[in-house]
C-alpha positions as CSV (number, residue, x, y, z in Angstrom):
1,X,-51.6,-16.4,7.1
2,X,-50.1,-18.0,10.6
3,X,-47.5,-19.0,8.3
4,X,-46.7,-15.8,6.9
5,X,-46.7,-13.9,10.1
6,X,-44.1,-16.5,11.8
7,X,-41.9,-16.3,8.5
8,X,-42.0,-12.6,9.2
9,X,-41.5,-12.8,12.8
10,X,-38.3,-15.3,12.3
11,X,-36.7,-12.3,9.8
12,X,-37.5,-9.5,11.9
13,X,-35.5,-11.7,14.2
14,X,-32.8,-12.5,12.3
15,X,-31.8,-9.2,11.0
16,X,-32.1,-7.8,14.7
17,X,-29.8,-10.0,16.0
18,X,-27.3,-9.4,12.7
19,X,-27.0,-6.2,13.5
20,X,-26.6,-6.3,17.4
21,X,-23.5,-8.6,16.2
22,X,-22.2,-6.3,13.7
23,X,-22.7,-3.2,16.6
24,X,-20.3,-5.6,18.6
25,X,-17.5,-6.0,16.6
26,X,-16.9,-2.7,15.9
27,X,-17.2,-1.6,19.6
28,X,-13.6,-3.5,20.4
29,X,-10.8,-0.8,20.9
30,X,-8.2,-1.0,17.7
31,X,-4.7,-1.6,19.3
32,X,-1.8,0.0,18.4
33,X,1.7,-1.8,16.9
34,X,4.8,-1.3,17.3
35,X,6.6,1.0,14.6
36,X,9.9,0.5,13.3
37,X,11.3,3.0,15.8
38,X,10.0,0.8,19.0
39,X,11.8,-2.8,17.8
40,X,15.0,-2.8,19.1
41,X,16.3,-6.4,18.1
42,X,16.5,-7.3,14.6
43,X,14.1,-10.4,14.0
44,X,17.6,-12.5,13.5
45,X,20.6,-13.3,11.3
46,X,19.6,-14.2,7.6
47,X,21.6,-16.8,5.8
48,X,21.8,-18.2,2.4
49,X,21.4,-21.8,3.4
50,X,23.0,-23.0,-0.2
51,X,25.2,-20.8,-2.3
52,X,25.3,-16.9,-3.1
53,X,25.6,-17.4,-7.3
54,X,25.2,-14.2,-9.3
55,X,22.4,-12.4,-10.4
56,X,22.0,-13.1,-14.3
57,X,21.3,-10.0,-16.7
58,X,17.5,-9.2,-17.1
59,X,17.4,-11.2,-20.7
60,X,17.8,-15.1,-19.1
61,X,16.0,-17.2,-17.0
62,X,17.0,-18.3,-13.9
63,X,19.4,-19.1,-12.0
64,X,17.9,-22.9,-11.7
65,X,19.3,-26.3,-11.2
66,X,19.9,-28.5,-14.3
67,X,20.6,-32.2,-14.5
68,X,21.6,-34.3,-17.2
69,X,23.1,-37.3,-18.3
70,X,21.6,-41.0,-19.8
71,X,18.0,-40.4,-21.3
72,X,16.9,-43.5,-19.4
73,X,18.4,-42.4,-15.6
74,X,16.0,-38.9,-15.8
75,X,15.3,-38.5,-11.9
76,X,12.8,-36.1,-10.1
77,X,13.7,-32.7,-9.3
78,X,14.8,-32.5,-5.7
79,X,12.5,-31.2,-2.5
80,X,14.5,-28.3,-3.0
81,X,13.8,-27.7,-6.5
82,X,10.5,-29.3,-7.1
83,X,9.1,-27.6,-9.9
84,X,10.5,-28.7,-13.4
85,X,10.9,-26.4,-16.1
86,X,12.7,-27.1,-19.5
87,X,13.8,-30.9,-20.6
88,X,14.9,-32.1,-24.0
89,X,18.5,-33.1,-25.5
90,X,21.7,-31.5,-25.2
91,X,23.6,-31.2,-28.6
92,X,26.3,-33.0,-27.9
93,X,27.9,-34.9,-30.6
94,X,29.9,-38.1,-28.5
95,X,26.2,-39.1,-26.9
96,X,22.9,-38.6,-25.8
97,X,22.3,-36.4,-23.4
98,X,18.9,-35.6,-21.5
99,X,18.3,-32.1,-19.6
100,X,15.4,-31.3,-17.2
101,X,15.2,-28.3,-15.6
102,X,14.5,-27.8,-11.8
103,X,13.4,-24.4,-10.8
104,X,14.3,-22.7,-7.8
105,X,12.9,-20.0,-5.9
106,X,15.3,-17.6,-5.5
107,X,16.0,-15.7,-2.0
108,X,17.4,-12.9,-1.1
109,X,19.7,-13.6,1.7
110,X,23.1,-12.9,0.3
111,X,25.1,-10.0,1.3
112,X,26.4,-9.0,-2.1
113,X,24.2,-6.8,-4.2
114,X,23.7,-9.0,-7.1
115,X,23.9,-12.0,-5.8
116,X,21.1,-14.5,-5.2
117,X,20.7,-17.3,-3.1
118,X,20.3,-20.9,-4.5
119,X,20.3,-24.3,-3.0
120,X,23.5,-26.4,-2.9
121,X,23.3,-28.8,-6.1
122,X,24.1,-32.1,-5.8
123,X,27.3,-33.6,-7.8
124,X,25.1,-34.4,-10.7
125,X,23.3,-31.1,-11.0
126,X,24.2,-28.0,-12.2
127,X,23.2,-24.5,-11.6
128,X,22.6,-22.4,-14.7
129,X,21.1,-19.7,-16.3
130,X,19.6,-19.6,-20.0
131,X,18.0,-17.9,-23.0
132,X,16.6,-18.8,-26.5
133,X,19.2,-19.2,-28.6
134,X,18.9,-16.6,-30.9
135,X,20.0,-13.8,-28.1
136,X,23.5,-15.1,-28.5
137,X,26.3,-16.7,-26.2
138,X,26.7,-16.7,-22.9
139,X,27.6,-13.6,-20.7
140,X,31.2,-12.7,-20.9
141,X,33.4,-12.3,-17.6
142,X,30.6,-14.1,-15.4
143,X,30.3,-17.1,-13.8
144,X,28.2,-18.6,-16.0
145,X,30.9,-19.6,-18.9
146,X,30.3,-23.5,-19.2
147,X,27.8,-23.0,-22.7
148,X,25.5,-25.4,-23.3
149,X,23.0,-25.8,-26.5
150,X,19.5,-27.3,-25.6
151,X,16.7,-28.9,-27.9
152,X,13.8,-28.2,-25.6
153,X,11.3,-31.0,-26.2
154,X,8.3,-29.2,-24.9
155,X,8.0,-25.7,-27.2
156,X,10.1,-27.1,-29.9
157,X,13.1,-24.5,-30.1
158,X,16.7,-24.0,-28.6
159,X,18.1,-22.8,-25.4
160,X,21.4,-21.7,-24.6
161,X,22.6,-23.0,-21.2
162,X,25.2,-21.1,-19.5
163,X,26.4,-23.0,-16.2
164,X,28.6,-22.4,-13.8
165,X,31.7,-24.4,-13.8
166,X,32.1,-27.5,-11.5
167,X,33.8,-26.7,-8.7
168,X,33.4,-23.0,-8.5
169,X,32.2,-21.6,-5.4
């Protein structure tokens, strides 16, 4: 019975002092912030720290970085493009070719409406857009116009690739 009446005592306790620190917390005053009226500086100047590429239309993927080249020489995607996406062979009928993927998270910090922001690719990347290949070709009057046909290994179908050409800014 001793037993009990401690257990009881210990609760009666317990709960007391739960409440007396839930009473507390809401007894601090709720502060005000500052509206959009009362900032005067803007937080600072945006930049795209790579390249402003264009928006694709809503039916690719994309924009992302794709490298390819010797089946045996397939690096890792870059710090700046870390997550890998498609990989499989390019159909290209001198050699082999291998393609992976590295996805990009796109900002927003180009000036242009419909532009988006992408990191700077190395020299043996390039940044493209794509589709399944049964939507057609690549967009006309765009800077995607380097077309590409893709066997991607991992859900057994092919991409259209639609780069951008070296050297264009």
């Amino acid at each position: 019975m001793r037993w009990i009446m401690m257990l009881l005592a210990c609760w009666f306790c317990l709960a007391t002092c739960g409440c007396e620190t839930h009473a507390r917390f809401q007894d601090f005053p709720v502060t005000e912030t500052e509206t959009d009226e009362e900032i005067t500086d803007p937080p600072g100047v945006l930049y795209c720290p790579g390249d402003c590429v264009k928006t694709p239309p809503a039916t690719y993927t994309g924009p992302s970085l794709f490298w390819w080249g010797h089946p045996e020489l397939v690096p890792a995607c870059p710090v700046e493009t870390p997550y890998q996406g498609l990989q499989g062979y390019l159909e290209d009928p001198k050699l082999p070719l291998f393609a992976r993927e590295c996805r990009i998270t796109e900002i927003d910090l180009c000036e242009d409406q419909g532009q988006t922001c992408v990191p700077s690719p190395r020299p043996d990347y390039h940044v493209c857009i794509h589709h399944d290949d049964e939507e057609g070709g690549c967009p006309i009057n765009d800077d995607y116009i380097d077309q590409r046909t893709m066997f991607d290994v991992q859900v057994n179908k092919t991409v259209t690739l639609c780069c951008r050409e070296l050297g264009a800014p």
